[in-house]
GUDRENNU-226095 format. One record per residue: chain; x, y, z of N, C-alpha, C in turn; residue number from 1; residue in one letter. Coordinates in nm, 4 decimals, m for minus. Atoms other than C-alpha are relative to their C-alpha. Layout:
REM GUDRENNU-226095
SITE  c  nx  ny  nz  cax  cay  caz  cx  cy  cz  k  r
SITE  A  X  Y  Z  X  Y  Z  X  Y  Z  NUM  a
...
//
This chain:
REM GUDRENNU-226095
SITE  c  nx  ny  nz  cax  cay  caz  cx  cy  cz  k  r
SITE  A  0.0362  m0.0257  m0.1373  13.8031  6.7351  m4.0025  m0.0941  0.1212  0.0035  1  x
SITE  A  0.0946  m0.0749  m0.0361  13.5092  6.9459  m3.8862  0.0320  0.1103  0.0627  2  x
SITE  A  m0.0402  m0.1272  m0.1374  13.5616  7.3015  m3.7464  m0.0885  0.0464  0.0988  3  x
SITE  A  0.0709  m0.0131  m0.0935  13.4149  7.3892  m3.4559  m0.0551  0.1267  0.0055  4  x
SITE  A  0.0400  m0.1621  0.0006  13.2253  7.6976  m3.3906  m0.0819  m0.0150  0.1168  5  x
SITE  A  0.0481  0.0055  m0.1422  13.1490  7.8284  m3.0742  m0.0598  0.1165  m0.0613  6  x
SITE  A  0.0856  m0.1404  m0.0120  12.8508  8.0911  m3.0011  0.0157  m0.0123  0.1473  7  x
SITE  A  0.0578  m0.0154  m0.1574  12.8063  8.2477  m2.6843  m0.0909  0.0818  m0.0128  8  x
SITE  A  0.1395  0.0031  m0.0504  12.4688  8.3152  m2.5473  m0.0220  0.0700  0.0967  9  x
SITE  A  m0.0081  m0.1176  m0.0933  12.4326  8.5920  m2.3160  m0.1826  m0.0476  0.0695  10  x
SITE  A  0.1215  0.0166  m0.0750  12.1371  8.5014  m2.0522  m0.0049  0.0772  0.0861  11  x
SITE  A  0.0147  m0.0519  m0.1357  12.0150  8.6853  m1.7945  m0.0289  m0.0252  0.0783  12  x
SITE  A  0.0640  0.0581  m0.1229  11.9603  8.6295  m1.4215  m0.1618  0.0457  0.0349  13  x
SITE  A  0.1162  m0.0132  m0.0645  11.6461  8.5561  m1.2761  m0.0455  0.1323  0.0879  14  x
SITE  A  m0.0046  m0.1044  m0.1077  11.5361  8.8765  m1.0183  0.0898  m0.0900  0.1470  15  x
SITE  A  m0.0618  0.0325  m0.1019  11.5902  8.6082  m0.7392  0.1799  m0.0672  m0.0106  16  x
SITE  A  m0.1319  0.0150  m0.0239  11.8849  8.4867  m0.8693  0.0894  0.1165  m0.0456  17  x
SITE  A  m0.1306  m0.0423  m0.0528  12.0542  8.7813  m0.9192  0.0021  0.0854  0.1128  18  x
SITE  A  m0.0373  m0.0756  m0.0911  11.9611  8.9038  m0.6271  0.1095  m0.1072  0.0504  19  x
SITE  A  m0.1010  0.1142  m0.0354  12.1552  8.5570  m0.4430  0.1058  0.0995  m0.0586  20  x
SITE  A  m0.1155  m0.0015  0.0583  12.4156  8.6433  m0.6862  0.0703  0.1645  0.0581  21  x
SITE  A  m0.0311  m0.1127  m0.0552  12.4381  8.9895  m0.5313  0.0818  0.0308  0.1350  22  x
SITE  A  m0.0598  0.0583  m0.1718  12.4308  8.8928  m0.1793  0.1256  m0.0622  0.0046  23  x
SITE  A  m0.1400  0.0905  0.0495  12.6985  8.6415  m0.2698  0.1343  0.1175  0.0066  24  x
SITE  A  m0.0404  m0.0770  0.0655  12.9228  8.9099  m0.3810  0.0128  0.1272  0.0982  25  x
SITE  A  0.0438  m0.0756  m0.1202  12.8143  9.1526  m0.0711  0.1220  m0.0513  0.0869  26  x
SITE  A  m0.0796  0.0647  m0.1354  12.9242  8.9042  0.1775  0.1210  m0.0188  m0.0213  27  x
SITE  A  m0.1794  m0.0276  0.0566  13.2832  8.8453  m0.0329  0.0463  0.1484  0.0732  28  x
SITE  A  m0.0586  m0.1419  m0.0291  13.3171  9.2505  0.0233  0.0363  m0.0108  0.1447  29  x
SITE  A  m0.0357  m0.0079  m0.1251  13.2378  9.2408  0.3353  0.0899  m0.0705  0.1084  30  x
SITE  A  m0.0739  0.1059  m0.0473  13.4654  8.9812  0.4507  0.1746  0.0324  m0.0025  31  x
SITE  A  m0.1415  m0.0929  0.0291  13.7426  9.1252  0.2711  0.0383  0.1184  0.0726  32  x
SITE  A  m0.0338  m0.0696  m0.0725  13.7209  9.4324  0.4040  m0.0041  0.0037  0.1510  33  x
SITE  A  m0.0309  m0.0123  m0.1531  13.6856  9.3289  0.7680  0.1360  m0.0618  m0.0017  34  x
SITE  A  m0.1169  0.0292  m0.0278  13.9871  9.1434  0.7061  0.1182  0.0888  m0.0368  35  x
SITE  A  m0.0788  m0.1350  0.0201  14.1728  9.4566  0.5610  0.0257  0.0589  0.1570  36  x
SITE  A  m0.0414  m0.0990  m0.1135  14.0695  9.6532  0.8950  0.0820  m0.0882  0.1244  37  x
SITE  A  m0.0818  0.0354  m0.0615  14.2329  9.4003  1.0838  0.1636  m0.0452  0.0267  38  x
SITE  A  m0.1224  0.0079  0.0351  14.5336  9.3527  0.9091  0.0414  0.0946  m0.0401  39  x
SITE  A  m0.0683  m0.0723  0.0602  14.7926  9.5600  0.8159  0.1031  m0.0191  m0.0735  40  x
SITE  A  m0.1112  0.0468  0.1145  15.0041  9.3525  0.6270  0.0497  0.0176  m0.1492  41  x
SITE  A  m0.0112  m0.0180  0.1428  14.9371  9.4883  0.3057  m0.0629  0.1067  m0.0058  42  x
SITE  A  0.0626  m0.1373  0.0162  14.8560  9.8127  0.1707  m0.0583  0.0017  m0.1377  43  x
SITE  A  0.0589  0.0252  0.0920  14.7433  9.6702  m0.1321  m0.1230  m0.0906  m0.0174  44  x
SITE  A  0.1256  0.0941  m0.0908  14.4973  9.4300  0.0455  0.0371  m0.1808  m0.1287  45  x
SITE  A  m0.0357  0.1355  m0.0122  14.6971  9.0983  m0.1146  0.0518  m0.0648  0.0490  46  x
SITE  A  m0.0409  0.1226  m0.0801  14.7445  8.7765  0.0639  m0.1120  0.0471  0.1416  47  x
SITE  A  0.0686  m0.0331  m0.0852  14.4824  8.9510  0.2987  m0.1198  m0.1333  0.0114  48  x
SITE  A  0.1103  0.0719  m0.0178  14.1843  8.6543  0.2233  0.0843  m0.1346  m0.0623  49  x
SITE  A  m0.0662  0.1562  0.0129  14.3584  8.2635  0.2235  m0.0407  m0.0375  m0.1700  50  x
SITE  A  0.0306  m0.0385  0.1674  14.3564  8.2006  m0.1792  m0.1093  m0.0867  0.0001  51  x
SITE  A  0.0635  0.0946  0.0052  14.1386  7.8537  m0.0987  m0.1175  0.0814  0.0644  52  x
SITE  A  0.0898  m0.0761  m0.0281  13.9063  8.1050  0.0655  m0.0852  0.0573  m0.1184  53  x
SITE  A  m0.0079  m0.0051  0.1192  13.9110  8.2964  m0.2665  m0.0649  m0.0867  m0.0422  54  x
SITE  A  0.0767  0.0683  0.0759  13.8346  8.0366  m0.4668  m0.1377  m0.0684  0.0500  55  x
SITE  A  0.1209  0.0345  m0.0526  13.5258  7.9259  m0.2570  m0.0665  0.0938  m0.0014  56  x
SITE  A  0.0790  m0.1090  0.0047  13.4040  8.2641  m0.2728  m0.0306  m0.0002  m0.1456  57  x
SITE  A  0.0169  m0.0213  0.1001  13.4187  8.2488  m0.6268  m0.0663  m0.1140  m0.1185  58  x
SITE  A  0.1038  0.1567  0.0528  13.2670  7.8419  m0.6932  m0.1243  0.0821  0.0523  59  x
SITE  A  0.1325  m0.0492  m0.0354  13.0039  7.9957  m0.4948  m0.0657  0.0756  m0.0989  60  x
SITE  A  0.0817  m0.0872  0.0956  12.9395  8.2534  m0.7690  m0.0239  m0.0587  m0.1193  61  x
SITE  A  0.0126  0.0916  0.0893  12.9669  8.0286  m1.0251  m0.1569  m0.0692  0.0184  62  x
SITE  A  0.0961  0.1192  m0.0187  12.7065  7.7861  m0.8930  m0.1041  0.0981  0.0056  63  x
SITE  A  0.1319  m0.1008  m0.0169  12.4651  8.1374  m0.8304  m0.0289  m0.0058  m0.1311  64  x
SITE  A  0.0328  m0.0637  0.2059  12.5406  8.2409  m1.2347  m0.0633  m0.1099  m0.0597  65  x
SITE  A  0.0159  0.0977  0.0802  12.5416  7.8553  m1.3488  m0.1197  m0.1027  0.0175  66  x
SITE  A  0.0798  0.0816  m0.0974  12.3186  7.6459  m1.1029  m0.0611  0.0646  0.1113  67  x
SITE  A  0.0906  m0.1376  m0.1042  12.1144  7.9050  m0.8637  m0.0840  m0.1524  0.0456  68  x
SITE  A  0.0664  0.0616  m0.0496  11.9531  7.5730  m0.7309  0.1037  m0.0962  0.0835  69  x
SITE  A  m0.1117  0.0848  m0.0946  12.2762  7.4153  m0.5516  0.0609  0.1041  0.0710  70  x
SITE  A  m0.0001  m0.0802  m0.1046  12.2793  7.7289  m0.3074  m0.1823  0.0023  0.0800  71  x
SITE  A  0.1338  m0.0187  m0.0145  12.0174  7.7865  m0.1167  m0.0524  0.1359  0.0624  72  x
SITE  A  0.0667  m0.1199  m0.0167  11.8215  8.0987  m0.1302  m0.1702  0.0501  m0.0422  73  x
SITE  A  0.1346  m0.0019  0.0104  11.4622  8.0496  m0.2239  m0.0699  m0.0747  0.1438  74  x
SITE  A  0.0623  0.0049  m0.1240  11.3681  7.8665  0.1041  0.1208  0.0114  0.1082  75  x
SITE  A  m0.0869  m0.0675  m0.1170  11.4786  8.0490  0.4155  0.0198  m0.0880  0.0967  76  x
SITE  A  m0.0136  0.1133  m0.1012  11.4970  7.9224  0.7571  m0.0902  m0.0365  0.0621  77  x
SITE  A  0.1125  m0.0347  0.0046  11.1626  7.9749  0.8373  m0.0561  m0.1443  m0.0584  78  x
SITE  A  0.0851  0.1086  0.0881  11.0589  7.7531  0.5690  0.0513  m0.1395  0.0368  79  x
SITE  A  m0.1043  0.1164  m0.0833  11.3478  7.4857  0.6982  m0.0972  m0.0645  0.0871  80  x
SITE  A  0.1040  0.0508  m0.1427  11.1615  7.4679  1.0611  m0.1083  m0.0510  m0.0583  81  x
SITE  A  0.2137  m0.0143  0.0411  10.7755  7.4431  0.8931  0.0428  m0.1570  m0.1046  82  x
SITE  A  0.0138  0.0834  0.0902  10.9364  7.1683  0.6431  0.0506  m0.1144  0.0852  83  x
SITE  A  m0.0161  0.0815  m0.0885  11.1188  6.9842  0.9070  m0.0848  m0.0693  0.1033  84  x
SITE  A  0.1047  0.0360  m0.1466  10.8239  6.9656  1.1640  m0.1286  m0.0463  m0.0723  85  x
SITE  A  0.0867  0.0527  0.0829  10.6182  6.8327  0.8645  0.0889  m0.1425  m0.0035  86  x
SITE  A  m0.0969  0.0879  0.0397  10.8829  6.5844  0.7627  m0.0029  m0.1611  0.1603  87  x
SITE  A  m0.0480  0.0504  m0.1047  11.0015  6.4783  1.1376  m0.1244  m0.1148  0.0431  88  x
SITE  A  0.1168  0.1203  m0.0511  10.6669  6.2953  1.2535  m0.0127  m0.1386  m0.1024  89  x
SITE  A  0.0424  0.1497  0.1526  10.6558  6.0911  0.9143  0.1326  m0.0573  0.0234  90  x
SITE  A  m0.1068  0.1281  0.0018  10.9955  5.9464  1.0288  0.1273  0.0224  m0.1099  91  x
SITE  A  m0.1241  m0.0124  0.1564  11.2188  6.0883  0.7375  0.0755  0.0027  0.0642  92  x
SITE  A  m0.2033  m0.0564  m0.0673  11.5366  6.1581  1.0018  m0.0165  m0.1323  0.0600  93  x
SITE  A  0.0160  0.0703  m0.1159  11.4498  5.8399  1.1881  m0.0242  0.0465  0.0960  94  x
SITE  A  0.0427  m0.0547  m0.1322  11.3354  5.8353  1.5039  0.0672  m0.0256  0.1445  95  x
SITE  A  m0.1304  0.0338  m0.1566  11.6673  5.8265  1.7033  0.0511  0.1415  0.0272  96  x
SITE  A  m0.0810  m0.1471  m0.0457  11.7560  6.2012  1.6669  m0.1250  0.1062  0.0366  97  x
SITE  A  0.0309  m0.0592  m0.0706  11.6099  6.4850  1.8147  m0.0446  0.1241  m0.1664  98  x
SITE  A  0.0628  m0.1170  0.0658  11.3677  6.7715  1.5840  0.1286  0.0808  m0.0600  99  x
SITE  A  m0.1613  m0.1207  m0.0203  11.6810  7.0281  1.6471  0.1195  m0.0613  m0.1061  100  x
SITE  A  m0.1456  0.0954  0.1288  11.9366  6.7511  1.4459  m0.0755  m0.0109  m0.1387  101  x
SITE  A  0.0583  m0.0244  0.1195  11.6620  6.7321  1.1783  0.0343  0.1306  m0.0596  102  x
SITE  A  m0.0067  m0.1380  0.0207  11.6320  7.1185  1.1355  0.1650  0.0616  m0.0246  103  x
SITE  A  m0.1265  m0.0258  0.0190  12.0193  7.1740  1.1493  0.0568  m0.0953  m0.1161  104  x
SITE  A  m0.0443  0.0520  0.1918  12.0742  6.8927  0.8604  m0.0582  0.0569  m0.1298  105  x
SITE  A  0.0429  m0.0620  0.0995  11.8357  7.0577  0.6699  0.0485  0.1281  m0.0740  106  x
SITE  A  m0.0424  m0.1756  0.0685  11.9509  7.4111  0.6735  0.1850  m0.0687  m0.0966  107  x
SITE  A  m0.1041  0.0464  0.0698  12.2558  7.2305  0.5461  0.0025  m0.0224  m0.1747  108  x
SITE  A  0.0756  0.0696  0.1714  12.0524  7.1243  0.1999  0.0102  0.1356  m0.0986  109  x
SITE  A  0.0289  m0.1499  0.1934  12.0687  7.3887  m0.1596  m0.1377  m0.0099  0.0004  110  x
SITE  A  0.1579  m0.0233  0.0379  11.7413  7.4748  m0.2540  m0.0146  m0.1615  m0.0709  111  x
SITE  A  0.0571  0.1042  0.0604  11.7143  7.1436  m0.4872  m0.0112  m0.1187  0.0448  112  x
SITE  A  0.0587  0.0702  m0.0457  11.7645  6.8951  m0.2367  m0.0614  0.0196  0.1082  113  x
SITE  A  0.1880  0.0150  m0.0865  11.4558  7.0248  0.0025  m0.0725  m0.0005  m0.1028  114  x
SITE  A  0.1226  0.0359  0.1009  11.2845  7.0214  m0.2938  m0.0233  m0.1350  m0.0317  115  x
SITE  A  m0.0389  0.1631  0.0561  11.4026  6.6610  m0.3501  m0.0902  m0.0841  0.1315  116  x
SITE  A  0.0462  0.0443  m0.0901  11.3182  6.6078  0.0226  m0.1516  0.0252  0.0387  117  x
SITE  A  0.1259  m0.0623  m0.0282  10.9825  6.7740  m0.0018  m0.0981  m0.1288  m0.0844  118  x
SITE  A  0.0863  0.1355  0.0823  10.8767  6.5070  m0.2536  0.0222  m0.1397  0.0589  119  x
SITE  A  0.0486  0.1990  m0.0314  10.9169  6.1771  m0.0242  m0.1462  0.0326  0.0070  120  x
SITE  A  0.1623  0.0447  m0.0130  10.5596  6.2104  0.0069  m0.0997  0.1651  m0.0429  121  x
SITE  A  0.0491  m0.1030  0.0193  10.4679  6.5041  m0.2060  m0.1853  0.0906  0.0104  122  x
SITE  A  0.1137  m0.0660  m0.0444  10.1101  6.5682  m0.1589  0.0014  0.0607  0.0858  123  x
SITE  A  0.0647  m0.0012  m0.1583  10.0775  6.5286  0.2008  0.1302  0.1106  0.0587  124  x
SITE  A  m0.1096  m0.0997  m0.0559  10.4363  6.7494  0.2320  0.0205  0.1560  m0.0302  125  x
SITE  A  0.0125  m0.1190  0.0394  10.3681  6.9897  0.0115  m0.1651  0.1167  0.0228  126  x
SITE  A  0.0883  m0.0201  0.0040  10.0391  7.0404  0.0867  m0.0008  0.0664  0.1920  127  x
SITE  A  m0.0366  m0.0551  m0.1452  10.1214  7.1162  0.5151  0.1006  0.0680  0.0146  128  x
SITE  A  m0.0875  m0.1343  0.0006  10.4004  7.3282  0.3966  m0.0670  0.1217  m0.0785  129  x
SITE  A  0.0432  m0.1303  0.0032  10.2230  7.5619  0.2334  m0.1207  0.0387  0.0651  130  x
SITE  A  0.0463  m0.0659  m0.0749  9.9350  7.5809  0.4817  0.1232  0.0433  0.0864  131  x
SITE  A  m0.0787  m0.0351  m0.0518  10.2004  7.5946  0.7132  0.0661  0.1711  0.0159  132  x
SITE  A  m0.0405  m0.1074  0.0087  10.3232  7.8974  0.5281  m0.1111  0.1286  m0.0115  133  x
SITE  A  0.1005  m0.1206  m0.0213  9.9769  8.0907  0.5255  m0.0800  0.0149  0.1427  134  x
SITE  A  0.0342  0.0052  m0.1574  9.9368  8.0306  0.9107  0.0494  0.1247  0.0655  135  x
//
C-alpha cells in the first residue's frame, strides 16, 4: 500500500480578496458585539450569537479564503443597476417583471454568476457596461 503524503501550500490573498475577507470578519465583530451590548446574559459573551449564525459567519469566510468568487465583492451595487438596465431591455428577466425585481435578483448573485450573466450576450453586455461605467 502507498503512503500518502500531504504538503501544505501557504497562498496568499489577493489585495481585494483580503480586503472582502476583512470586511467579512468586521461585520462578524460587529454583530457580536452589538449583541453583547444588548444582552446581559453572559459575561463571557457565550450563547450570545445563535451557533447556526456562527457557522454562517464562518462558511462565509471560508468561501472569501477558498472561493472569493461565490461572495460578491468585486461588483457593487452601482454596477448591479448599470448591468441590469443593460440586461432588462434584451429580455433576460422576461418581460413580466418590473426593472426593480430584475435589480433586486441580481444583487442576490456572487460575483461569478453576474459574470456568468454578463456573458448571455457578451460583447454587446460587456461592452454597455463598461461605457456605462465611464459615464
Amino acid at each position: 500500500m502507498h503512503s500518502i503524503l500531504l504538503q501544505v501550500h501557504y497562498v496568499h490573498m489577493g489585495s481585494q480578496q483580503s480586503m472582502a475577507y476583512v470586511n467579512a470578519i468586521n461585520e462578524y465583530r460587529a454583530a457580536s458585539q452589538a449583541r453583547v451590548s444588548k444582552s446581559s446574559a453572559s459575561a463571557s459573551g457565550v450563547d450570545l450569537l445563535p451557533k447556526r449564525q456562527i457557522s454562517n459567519y464562518f462558511m462565509q469566510f471560508r468561501k472569501i479564503a477558498n472561493h472569493p468568487l461565490l461572495v460578491r465583492h468585486v461588483y457593487s451595487d452601482e454596477d448591479v443597476v448599470r448591468v441590469a438596465e443593460v440586461l432588462y431591455p434584451k429580455g433576460v428577466f422576461g418581460f413580466e417583471c418590473s426593472i426593480e425585481r430584475a435589480i433586486q435578483e441580481i444583487k442576490s448573485y456572487n460575483d461569478f454568476e453576474i459574470h456568468q450573466l454578463m456573458s448571455f450576450d457578451s460583447r454587446k453586455v460587456k461592452y454597455h457596461f463598461l461605457i456605462s461605467c465611464w459615464l
